[in-house]
C-alpha positions in Angstrom: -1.0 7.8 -34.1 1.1 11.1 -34.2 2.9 12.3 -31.0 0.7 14.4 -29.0 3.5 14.5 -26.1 2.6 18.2 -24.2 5.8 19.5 -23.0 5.4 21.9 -19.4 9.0 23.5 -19.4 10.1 25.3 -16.5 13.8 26.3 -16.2 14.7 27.8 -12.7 15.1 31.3 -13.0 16.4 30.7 -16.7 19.7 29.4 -15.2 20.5 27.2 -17.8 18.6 29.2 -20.2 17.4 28.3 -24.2 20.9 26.5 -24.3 19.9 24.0 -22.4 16.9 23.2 -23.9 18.7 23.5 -27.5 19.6 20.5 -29.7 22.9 21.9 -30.3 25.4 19.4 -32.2 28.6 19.0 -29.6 32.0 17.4 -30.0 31.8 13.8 -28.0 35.2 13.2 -26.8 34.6 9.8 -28.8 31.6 7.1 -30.0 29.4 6.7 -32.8 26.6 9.5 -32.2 27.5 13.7 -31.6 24.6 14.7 -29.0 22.1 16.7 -30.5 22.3 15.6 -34.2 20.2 13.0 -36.2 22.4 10.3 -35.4 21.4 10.0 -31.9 17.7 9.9 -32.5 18.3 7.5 -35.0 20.2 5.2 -33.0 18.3 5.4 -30.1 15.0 4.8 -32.4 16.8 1.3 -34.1 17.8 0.2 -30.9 13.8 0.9 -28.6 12.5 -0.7 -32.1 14.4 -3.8 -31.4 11.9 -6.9 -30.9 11.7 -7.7 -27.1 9.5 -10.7 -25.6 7.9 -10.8 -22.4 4.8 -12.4 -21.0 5.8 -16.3 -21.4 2.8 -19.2 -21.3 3.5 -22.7 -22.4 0.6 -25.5 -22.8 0.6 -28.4 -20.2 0.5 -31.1 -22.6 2.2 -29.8 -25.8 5.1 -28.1 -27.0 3.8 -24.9 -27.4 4.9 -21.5 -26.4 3.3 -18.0 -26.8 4.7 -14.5 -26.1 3.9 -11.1 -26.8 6.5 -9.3 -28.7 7.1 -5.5 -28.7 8.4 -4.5 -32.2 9.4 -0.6 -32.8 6.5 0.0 -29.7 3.8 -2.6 -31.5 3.0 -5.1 -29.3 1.1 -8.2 -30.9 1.4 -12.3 -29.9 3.4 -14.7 -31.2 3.2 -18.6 -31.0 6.1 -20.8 -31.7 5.8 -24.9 -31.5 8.9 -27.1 -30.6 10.8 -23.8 -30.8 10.3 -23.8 -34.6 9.7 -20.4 -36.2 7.5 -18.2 -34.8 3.8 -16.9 -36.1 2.1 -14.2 -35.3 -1.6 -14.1 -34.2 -2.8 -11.2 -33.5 -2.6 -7.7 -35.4 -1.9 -5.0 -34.0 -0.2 -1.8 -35.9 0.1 1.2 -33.5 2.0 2.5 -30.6 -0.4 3.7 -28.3 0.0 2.2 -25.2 -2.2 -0.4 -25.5 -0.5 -3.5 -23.1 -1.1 -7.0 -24.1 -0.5 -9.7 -21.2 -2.1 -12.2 -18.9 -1.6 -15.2 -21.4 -3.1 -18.5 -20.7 -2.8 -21.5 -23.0 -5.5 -24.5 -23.0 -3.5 -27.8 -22.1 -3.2 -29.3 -25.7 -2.7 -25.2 -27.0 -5.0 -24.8 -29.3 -6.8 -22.0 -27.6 -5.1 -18.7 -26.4 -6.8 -16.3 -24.4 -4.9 -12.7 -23.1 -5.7 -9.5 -21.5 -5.8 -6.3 -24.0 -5.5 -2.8 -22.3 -5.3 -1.9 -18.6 -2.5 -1.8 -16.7 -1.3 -5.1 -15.2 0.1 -3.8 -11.9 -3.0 -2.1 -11.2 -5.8 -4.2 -12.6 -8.9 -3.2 -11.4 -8.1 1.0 -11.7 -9.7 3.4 -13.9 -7.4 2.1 -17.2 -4.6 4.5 -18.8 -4.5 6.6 -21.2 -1.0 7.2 -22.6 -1.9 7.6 -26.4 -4.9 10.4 -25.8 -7.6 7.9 -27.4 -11.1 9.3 -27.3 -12.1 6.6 -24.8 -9.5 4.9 -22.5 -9.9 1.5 -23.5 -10.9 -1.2 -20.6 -9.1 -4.0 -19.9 -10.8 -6.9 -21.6 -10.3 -11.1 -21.8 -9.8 -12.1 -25.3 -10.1 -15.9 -26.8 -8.1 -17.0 -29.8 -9.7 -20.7 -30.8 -8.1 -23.0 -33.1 -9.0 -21.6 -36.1 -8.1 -18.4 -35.3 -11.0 -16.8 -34.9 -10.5 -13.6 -31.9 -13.6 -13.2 -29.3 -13.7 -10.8 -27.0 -15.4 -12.4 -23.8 -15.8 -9.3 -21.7 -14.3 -6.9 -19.2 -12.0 -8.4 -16.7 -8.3 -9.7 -16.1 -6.5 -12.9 -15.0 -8.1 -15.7 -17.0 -7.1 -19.3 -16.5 -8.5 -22.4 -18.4 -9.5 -25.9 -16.5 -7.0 -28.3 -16.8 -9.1 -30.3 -19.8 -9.2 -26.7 -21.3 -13.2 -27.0 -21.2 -13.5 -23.7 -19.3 -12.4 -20.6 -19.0 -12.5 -18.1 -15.8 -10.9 -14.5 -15.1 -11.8 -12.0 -12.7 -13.2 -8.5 -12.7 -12.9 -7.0 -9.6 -14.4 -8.7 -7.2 -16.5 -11.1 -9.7 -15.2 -14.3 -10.7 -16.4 -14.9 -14.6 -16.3 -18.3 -15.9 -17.3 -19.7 -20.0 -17.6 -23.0 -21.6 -14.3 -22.2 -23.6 -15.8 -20.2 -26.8 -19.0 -19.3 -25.2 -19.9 -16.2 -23.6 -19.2 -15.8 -20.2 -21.3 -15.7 -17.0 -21.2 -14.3 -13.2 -20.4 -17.0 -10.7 -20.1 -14.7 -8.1 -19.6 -11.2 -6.7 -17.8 -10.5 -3.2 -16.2 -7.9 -1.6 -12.6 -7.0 -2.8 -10.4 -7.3 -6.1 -9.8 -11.2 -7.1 -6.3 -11.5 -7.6 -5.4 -15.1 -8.6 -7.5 -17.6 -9.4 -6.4 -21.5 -9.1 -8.2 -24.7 -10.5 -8.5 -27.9 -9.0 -6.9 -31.1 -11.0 -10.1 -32.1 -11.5 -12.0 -28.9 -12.9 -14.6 -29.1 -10.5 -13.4 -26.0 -8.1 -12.1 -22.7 -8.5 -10.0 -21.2 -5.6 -9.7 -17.7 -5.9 -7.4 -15.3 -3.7 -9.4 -12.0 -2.6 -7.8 -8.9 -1.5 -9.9 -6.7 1.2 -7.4 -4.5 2.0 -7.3 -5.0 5.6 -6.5 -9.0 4.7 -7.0 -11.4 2.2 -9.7 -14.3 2.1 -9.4 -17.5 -0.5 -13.1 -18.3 -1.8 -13.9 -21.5 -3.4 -16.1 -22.1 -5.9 -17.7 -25.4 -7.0 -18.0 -25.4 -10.6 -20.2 -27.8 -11.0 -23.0 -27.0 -8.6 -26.7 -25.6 -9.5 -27.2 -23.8 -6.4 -25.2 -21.1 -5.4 -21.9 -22.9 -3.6 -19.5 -20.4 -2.4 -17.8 -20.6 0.5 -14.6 -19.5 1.8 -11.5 -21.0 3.8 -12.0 -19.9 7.6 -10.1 -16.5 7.4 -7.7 -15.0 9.6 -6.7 -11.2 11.2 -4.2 -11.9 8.0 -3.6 -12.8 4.5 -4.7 -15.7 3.0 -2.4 -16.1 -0.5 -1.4 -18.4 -2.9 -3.7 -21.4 -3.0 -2.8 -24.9 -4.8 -4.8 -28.0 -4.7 -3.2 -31.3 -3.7 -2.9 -33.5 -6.6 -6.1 -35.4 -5.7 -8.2 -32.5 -5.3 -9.5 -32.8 -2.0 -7.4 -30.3 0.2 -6.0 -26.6 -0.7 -2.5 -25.8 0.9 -1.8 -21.9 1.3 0.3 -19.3 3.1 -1.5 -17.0 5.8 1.1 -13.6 6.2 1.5 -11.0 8.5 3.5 -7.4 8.1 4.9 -6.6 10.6 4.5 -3.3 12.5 7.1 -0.9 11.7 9.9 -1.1 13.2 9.7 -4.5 14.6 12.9 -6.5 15.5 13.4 -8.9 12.5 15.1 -11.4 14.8 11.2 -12.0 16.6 8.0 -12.7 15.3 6.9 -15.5 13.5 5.3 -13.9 10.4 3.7 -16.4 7.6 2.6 -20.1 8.0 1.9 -23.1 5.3 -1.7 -24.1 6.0 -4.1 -27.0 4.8 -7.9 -26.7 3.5 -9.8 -30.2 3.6 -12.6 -29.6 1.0 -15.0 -32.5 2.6 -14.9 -31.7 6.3 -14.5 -27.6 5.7 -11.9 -27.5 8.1 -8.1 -25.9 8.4 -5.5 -26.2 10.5 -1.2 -25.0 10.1 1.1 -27.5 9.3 4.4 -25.2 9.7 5.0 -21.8 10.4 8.6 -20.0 9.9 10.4 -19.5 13.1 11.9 -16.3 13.9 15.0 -14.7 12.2 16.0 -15.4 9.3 12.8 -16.0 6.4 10.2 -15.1 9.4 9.0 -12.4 6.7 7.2 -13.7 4.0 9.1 -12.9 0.6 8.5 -14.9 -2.4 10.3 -14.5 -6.1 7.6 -11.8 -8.7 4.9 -14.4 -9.8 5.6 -17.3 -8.5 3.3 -20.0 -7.0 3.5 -22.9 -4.7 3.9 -26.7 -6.0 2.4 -29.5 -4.6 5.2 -32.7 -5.8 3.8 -35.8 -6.5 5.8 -37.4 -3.3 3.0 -35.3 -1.0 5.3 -32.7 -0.4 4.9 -28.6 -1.0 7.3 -26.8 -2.4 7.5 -23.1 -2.2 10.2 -20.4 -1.6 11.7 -19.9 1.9 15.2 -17.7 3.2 15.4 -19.6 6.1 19.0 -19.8 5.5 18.6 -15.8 4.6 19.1 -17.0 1.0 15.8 -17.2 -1.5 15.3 -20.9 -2.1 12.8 -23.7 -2.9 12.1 -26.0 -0.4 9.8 -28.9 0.0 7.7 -29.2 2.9 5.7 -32.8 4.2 2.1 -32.0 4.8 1.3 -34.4 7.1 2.3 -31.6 9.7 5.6 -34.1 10.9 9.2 -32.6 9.6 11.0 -29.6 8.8 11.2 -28.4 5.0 14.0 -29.8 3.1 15.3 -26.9 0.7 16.4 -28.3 -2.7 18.3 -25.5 -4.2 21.7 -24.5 -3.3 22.6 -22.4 -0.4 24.6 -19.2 -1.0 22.3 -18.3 -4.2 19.2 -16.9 -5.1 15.8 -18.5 -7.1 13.9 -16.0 -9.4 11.7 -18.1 -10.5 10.3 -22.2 -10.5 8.4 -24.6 -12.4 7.8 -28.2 -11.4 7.0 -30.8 -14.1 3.5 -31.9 -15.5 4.7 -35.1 -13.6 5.2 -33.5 -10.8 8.7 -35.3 -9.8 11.5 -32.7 -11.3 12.0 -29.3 -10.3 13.2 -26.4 -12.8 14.4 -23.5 -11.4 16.5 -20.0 -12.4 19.3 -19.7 -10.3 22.7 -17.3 -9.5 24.6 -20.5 -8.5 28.4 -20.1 -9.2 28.4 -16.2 -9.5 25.7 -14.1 -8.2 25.7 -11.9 -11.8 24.9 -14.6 -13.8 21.5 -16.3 -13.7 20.8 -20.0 -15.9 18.3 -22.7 -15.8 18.6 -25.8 -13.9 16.3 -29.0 -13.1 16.9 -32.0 -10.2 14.6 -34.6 -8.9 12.3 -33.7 -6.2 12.6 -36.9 -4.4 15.5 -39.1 -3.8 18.5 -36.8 -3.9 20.7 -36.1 -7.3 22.5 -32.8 -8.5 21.0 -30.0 -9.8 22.2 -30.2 -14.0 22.2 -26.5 -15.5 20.1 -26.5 -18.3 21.4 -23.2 -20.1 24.9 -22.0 -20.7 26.7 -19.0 -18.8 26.4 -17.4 -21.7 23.0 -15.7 -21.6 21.0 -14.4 -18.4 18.1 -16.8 -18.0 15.1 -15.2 -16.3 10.9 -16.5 -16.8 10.7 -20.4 -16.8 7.4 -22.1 -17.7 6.9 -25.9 -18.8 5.5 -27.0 -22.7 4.5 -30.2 -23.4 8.2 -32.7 -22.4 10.5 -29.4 -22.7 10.4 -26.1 -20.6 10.9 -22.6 -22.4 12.7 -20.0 -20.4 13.5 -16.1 -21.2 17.2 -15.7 -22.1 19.2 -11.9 -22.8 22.8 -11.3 -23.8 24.8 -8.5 -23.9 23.6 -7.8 -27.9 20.3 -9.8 -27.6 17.3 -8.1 -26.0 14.7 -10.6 -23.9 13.7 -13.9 -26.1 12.3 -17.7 -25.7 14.7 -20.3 -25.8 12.8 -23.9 -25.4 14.7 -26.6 -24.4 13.7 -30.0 -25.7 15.5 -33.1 -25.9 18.5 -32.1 -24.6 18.6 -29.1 -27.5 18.1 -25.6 -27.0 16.3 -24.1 -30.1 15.5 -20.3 -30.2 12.2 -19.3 -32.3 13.6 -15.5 -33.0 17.1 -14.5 -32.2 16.8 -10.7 -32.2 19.9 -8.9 -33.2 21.4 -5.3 -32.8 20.6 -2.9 -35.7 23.4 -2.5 -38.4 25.8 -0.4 -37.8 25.4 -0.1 -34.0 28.0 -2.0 -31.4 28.1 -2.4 -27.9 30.9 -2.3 -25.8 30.8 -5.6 -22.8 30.2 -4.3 -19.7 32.7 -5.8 -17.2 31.5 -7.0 -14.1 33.2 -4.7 -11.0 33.4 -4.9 -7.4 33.7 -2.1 -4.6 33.1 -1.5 -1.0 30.9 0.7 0.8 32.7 2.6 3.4 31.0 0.4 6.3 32.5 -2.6 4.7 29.5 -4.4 2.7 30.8 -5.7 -0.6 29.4 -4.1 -3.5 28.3 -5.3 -7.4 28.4 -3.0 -11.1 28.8 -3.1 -14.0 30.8 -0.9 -15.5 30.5 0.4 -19.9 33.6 2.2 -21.2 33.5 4.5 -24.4 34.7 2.3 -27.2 37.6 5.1 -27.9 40.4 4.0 -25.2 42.3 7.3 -25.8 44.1 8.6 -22.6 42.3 11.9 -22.1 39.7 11.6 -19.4 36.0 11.0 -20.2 32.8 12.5 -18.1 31.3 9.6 -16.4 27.8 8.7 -15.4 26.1 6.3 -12.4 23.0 4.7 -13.2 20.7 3.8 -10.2 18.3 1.4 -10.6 14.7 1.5 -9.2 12.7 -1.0 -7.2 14.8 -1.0 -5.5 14.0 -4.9 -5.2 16.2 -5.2 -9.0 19.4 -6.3 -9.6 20.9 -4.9 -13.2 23.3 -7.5 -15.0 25.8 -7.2 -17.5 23.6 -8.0 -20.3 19.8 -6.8 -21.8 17.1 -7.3 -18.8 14.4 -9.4 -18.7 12.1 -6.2 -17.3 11.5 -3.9 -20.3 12.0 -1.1 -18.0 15.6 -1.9 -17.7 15.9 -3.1 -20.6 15.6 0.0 -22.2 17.9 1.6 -19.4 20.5 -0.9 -20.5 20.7 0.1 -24.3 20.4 3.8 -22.6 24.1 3.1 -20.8 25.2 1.3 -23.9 24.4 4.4 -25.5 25.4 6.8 -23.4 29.2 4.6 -23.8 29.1 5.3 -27.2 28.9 9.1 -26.7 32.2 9.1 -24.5 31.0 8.3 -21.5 32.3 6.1 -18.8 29.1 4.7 -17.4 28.7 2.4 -13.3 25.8 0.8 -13.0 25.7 -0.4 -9.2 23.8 -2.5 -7.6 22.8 -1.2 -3.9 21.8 -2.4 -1.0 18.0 -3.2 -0.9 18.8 -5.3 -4.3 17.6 -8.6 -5.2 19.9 -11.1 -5.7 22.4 -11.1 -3.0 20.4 -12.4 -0.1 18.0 -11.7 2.2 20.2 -9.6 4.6 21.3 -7.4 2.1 17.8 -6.8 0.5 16.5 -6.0 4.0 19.7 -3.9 5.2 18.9 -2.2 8.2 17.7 1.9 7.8 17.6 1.8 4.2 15.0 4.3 1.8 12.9 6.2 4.8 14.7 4.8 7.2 17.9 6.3 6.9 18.6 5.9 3.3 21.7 3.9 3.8 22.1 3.0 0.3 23.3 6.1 -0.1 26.6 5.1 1.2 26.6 2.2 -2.3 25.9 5.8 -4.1 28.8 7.2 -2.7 30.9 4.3 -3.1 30.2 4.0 -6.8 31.2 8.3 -6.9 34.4 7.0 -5.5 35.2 4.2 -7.4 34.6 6.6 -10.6 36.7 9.5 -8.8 39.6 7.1 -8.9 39.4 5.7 -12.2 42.4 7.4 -14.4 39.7 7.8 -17.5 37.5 9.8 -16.0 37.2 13.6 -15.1 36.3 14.0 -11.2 34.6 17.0 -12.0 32.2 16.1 -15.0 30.4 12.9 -13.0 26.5 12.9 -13.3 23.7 10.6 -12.0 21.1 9.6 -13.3 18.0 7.0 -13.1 14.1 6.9 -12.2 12.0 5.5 -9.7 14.0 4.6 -6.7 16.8 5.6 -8.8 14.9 8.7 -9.1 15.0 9.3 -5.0 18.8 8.3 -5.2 19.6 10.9 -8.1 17.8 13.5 -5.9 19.9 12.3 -2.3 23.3 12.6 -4.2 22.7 16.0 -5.9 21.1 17.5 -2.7 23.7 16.2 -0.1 26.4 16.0 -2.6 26.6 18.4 -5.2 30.1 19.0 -4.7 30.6 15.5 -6.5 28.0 14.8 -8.7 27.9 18.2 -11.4 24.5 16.8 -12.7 21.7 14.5 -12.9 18.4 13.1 -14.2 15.5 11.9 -12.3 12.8 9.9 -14.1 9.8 9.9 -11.7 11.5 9.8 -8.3 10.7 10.0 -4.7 11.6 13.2 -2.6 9.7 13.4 0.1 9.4 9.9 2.0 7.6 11.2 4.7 4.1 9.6 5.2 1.4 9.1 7.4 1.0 8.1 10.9 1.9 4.2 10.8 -0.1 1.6 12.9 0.6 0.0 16.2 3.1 3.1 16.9 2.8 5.4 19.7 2.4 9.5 19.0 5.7 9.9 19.9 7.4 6.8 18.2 5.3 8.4 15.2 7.2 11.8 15.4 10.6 10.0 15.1 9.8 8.3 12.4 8.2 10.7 10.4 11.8 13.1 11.6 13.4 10.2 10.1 11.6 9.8 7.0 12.5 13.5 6.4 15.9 13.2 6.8 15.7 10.9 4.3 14.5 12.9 2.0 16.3 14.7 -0.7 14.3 17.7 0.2 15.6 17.6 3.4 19.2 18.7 2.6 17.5 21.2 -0.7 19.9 24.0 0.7 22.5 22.0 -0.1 21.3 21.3 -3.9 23.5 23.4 -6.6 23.9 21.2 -9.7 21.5 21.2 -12.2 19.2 18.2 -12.8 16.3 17.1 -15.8 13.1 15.9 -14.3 11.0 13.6 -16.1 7.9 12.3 -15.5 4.2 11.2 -16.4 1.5 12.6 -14.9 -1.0 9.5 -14.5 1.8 7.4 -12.1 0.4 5.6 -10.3 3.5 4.2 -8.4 4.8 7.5 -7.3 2.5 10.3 -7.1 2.9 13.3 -9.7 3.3 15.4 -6.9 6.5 13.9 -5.4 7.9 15.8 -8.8 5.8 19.4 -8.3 7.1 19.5 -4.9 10.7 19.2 -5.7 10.1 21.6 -8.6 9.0 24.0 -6.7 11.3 23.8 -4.0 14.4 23.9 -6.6 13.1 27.5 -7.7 12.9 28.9 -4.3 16.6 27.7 -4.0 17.8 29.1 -7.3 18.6 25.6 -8.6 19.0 25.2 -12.3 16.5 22.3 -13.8 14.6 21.3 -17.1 11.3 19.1 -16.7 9.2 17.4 -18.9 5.9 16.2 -18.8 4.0 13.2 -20.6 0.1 13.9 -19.9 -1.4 10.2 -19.2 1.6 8.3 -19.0 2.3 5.5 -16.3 4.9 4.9 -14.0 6.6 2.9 -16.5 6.4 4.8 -20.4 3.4 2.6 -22.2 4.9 3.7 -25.1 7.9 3.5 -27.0 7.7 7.1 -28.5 7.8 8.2 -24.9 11.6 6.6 -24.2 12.5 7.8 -26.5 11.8 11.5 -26.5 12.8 11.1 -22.3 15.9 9.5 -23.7 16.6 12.4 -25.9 15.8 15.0 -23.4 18.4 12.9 -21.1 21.2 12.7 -23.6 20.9 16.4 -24.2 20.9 17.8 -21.1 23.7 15.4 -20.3 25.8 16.9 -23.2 25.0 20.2 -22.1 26.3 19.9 -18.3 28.7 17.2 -18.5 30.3 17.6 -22.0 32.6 20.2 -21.8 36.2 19.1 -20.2 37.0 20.9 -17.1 40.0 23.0 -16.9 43.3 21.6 -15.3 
């Protein structure tokens, strides 16, 4: 499809001027690519096309995998057995935005079934756009059988087969849809609200599905087998109801009813989530633990992940009791505290337990907080956790096929792929390597304080020309701001892309810190949830400032040429440091970011507690200190977000040309929060790499 990208330019009051927005071909004090000649585009184009995996499934009962694999922007599905050589079954031979996920494998993995289209953060919305198609298409459940024969079975999202693979149910909205596997689907029911898991029982004969309302969340159950109409619901609470599992006998449903809390709330009261029990005969519920107050009163559990119930009766599930993300197994017989089986002083990202239900798997920074494997121990009876994977890859997704487990694994040269571990052996169905001719340097791992003491992780990329003269130097903030970047490809394809965007920006002679801030995963609970961070107080920005400083004082690099740059959150943090700090940062580049974090009147707060926070918010702001702003900064963005609002970027845009500050924008009509397609990166890329060179590339004077 040919790149229909529209392009809304605005330069304040022609500041920079056509120089700016020139590809003009500029000595790089080093690397492997001048900015603004072919070189660049075609590096940056060999590295987006690079194959990158995401979306892992494995089959219950057989060792089979399936992925979906982005190639050059073409997404299609590949299946791999006993990590043998992959195959491809699907077909699929444009970049046009078009997503593929929500894979589901039948137990013995002969059947495949997957989402096509839509937008998996926001399911049940009107369905993007990013490659101007005459139709946006819809969201739809697809069946591959065993003889490879592709059925589309309708509309919807979410599908999940019966544990003897005989059905097959997904939701669409607030409908649960269930099919004899290859037959057309049916309504089982409509209610209220989006559906946004659906659980089977062991024995296929119910259907628990989780239902968002908005206000709070219900769990419905639904009896398969029944002629009459036999829906019925766990007794709600003023709450959400979450993450239903069956026991392994099928008669009860455990789940986790969660409260926020008001704004503002001490995090040292409250008691805010509870473990529950469903019988299924008698209809009735009752708690069987609730988290005390302080630390892990908040319900926080790892992206994706579900609750266990163990074959020894007990429940495992994530818990930062000990303010660190672990799994922890909890008796349901409503006697006894849980008893977390993961180390202390590290984080989980994500868990599995076995078809047997009597060892756990887990992903885990245990030993260094940068540097996440696989590991497995018995549920029951003690015994040391074994790592599974060496500490030579990051290990991220974990999912069980057949008597091996299959995790995601990156490396410094090796973007996101399946490694299945069988037998003792690691075998890898696709290795993906970097294109020929391109290197990367190894980022080395760094550490820094803040200056209120907290203790501070990068990564910092060096140009590969070690020559003495000093370099311009870049910080990269992440977004989330719930991520943690490591010193290798990420799992996320958003970072991974911003990853082989440092390593590239290395190449051109820069000297790039990638720092990971408070409000981060990975380095406990109380530093994700540091007190007055984002709107209110934005004390990240002291990590920002500490990463400026740690640059300032690095003998390679030229205090006066340092840029920002990042989107999202990172977005919001480029904005803070050029608006409160432009006498340190001389540029920067802000992909879709935040900059006014005022909102609303909050909930449960009184009209005056409501006008100090909202005075808060706007201190936070980077809009707030706009009379401050001087250095000129790139904004980026796509105009169907749907995670920040289109107008965060307007707003800013206009405010920078009452001010008189310099800035470039960029516009990609239909796009989401994060670029649906590759062509997208890399034209934003570009954009970036040239401004950079622009603002940043020419030495300062002594």
């Amino acid at each position: 499809m040919p790149h229909i990208s529209f392009l809304l330019r605005r330069t304040g009051l022609g500041l920079l001027g056509s120089a700016l927005l020139a590809s003009s071909a500029l000595a790089a004090p080093g690397g492997d690519a001048t900015p603004g000649d072919t070189s660049l585009e075609q590096r940056l184009s060999s590295l987006l096309a690079m194959p990158y995996a995401n979306g892992l499934a494995g089959a219950a009962q057989a060792p089979r995998i399936a992925w979906v694999e982005r190639r050059a922007g073409v997404r299609n599905i590949m299946v791999s057995d006993h990590g043998q050589a992959p195959r491809r079954i699907t077909h699929y031979t444009r970049d046009d935005g078009t997503d593929l996920w929500g894979l589901a494998l039948t137990p013995d993995g002969r059947s495949l079934a997957f989402v096509e289209g839509g937008d998996p953060e926001y399911p049940n919305d009107a369905p993007p756009n990013a490659g101007q198609a005459t139709f946006a298409g819809k969201e739809t459940v697809h069946l591959i059988g065993p003889s490879g024969r592709e059925t589309v079975m309708g509309e919807g999202h979410s599908p999940a087969f019966s544990p003897d693979g005989t059905f097959l149910a997904f939701s669409r909205g607030g409908t649960l849809m269930i099919a004899h596997t290859g037959a057309m689907p049916a309504a089982a029911f409509t209610t209220p609200g989006s559906i946004t898991g659906l659980r089977w029982s062991p024995d296929g004969r119910h259907i628990a599905a989780e239902i968002d309302r908005g206000s709070h969340g219900v769990i419905a159950l639904w009896d398969v087998g029944a002629k009459a109409n036999s829906l019925t619901f766990i007794p709600p609470g003023l709450s959400n109801d979450r993450q239903p599992v069956f026991s392994p006998d099928g008669k009860s449903v455990a789940f986790f009813r969660t409260q926020d809390p008001i704004l503002g709330t001490d995090p040292q009261k409250g008691r805010f989530w509870s473990v529950h029990v469903h019988d299924l005969n008698s209809g009735t519920e009752h708690a069987v633990w609730a988290a005390p107050a302080g630390k892990g009163s908040r319900f926080a559990t790892p992206e994706g992940s579900v609750p266990y119930w163990a074959a020894d009766g007990r429940l495992l599930f994530p818990w930062e009791g000990s303010g660190w993300m672990r799994i922890c197994a909890l008796p349901m017989t409503g006697q006894g505290e849980p008893e977390c089986l993961t180390p202390d002083g590290a984080e989980v990202s994500a868990y599995q337990l076995s078809q047997d239900g009597k060892t756990l798997f887990y992903t885990s920074n245990s030993g260094d907080l940068d540097q996440w494997r696989a590991w497995s121990r018995p549920v029951a009876g003690g015994g040391d956790a074994v790592a599974l994977t060496p500490g030579n890859d990051e290990i991220s997704t974990l999912v069980t096929a057949g008597p091996g487990i299959a995790v995601m694994a990156t490396g410094v040269t090796q973007t996101a792929h399946p490694v299945v571990l069988e037998n003792g052996q690691a075998m890898t169905p696709v290795t993906p390597a970097l294109p020929s001719g391109i290197s990367f340097v190894t980022p080395q791992s760094v550490r820094f304080r803040s200056a209120d003491g907290l203790d501070l992780h990068g990564q910092l990329f060096t140009p590969p020309d070690d020559a003495a003269h000093r370099h311009p130097a870049l910080l990269f903030v992440h977004g989330g701001p719930e991520r943690q970047m490591l010193p290798a490809f990420n799992a996320m394809g958003y970072y991974s892309n911003a990853y082989l965007m440092n390593q590239t920006l290395a190449s051109q002679g820069y000297v790039v810190l990638s720092v990971n801030y408070r409000s981060g995963s990975g380095y406990g609970e109380a530093f994700r949830n540091a007190p007055e961070t984002g709107r209110a107080g934005a004390s990240e920005y002291r990590d920002v400032q500490a990463a400026a400083a740690y640059l300032q004082k690095r003998d390679d690099v030229d205090v006066h040429r340092i840029g920002i740059w990042g989107g999202s959150w990172g977005g919001y943090l480029t904005g803070l440091a050029l608006a409160r700090n432009s006498d340190i940062f001389a540029a920067g580049v802000d992909f879709h970011g935040v900059h006014d974090m005022t909102e609303p009147d909050h909930p449960g707060l009184s009209p005056q507690q409501n006008r100090d926070a909202h005075e808060q918010e706007w201190r936070s702001s980077p809009i707030a200190d706009i009379g401050h702003w001087r250095a000129p900064v790139l904004l980026v963005h796509g105009d169907d977000d749907r995670n920040v609002e289109f107008e965060q970027s307007t707003l800013l845009a206009r405010m920078l040309t009452a001010q008189g500050v310099p800035y470039e924008d960029h516009v990609f009509p239909g796009e989401r929060h994060a670029f649906l397609r590759t062509q997208d990166w890399l034209q934003g890329y570009l954009w970036m790499t040239h401004f950079f060179a622009q603002t940043l590339m020419t030495p300062s004077k002594p």
